[in-house]
Legacy VTK file of the C-alpha trace (Angstrom):
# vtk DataFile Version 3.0
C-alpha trace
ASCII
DATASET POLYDATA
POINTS 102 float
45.310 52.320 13.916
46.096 49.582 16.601
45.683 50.449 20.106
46.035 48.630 23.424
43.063 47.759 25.476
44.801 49.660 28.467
44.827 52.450 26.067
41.381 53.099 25.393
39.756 55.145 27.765
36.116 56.847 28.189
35.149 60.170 27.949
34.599 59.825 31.512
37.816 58.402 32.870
39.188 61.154 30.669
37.237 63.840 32.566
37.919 62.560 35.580
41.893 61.789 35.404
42.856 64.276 32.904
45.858 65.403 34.629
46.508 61.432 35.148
46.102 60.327 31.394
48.160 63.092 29.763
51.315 62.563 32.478
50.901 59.123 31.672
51.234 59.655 27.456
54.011 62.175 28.347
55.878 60.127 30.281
55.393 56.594 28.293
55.216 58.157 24.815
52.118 56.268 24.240
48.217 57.419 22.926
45.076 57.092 24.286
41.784 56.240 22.068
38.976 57.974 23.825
35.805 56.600 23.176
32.128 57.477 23.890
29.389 55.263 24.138
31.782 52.218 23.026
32.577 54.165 20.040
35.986 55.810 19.018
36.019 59.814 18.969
39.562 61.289 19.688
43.308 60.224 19.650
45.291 61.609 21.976
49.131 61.743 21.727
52.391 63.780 22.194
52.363 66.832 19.675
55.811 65.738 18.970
55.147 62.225 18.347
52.071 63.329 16.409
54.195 65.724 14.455
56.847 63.194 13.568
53.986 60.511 12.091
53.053 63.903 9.633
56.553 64.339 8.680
56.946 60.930 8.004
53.547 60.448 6.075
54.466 63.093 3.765
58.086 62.014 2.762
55.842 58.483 1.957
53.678 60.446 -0.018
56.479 62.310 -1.767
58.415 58.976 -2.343
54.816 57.861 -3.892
54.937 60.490 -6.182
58.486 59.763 -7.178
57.389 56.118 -7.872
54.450 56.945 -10.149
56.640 59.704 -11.890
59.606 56.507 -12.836
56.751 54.276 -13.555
55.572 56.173 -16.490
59.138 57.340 -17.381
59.448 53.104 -17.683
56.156 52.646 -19.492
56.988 55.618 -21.791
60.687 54.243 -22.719
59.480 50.642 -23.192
56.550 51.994 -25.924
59.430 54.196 -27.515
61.637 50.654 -27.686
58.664 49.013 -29.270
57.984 51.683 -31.664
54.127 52.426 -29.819
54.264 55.650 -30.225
52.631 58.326 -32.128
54.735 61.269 -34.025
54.160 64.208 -33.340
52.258 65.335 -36.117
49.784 62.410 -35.293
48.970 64.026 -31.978
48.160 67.144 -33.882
46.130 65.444 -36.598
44.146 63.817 -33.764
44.016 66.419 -31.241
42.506 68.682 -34.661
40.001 65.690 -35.305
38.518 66.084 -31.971
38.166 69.594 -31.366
36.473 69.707 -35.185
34.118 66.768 -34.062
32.954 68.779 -30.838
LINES 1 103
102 0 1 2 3 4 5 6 7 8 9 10 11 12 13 14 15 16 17 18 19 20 21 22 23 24 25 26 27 28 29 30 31 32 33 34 35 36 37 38 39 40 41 42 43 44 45 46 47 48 49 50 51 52 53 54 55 56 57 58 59 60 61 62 63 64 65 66 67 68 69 70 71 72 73 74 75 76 77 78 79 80 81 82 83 84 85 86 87 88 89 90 91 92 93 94 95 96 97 98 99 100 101
């Protein structure tokens, strides 16, 4: 999260230029870090803007999924090219061994 300095603002100046501050992100599309005490509390920003950033962070985290999903497709078909691979009677025989051990 990178902010501006002229885009952090105190609880305060917040207070006392509400009306100010949110024109001000309305009009230039831009977000204000409020801070207290020097220290970072709340983001302010357009609800559109803000709702955009969540559409786009899950379609990232969908494409994510998507990734991991072909990258274990690829590791599975390159152990079934090199014969690594257990039948599936193994996976039975071993599956049985464990549940009898425990």
């Amino acid at each position: 999260m990178s902010f501006d300095l002229q885009d952090i603002i105190t609880m305060t100046e917040l207070r006392t230029h509400l009306a100010e501050v949110l024109n001000e992100i309305q009009m230039n599309h831009n977000k204000k870090l409020v801070t207290v005490n020097g220290k970072p509390v709340i983001q302010i920003q357009e609800a559109q803007q803000a709702e955009k950033l969540e559409k786009e962070n899950y379609a990232l985290k969908e494409e994510n999924e998507i990734l991991k999903t072909l990258l274990g497709l690829k590791k599975g078909l390159e152990s079934y090219l090199k014969q690594e691979y257990l039948e599936h009677e193994q996976v039975e025989e071993r599956f049985e061994m464990l549940l009898n051990n425990n």
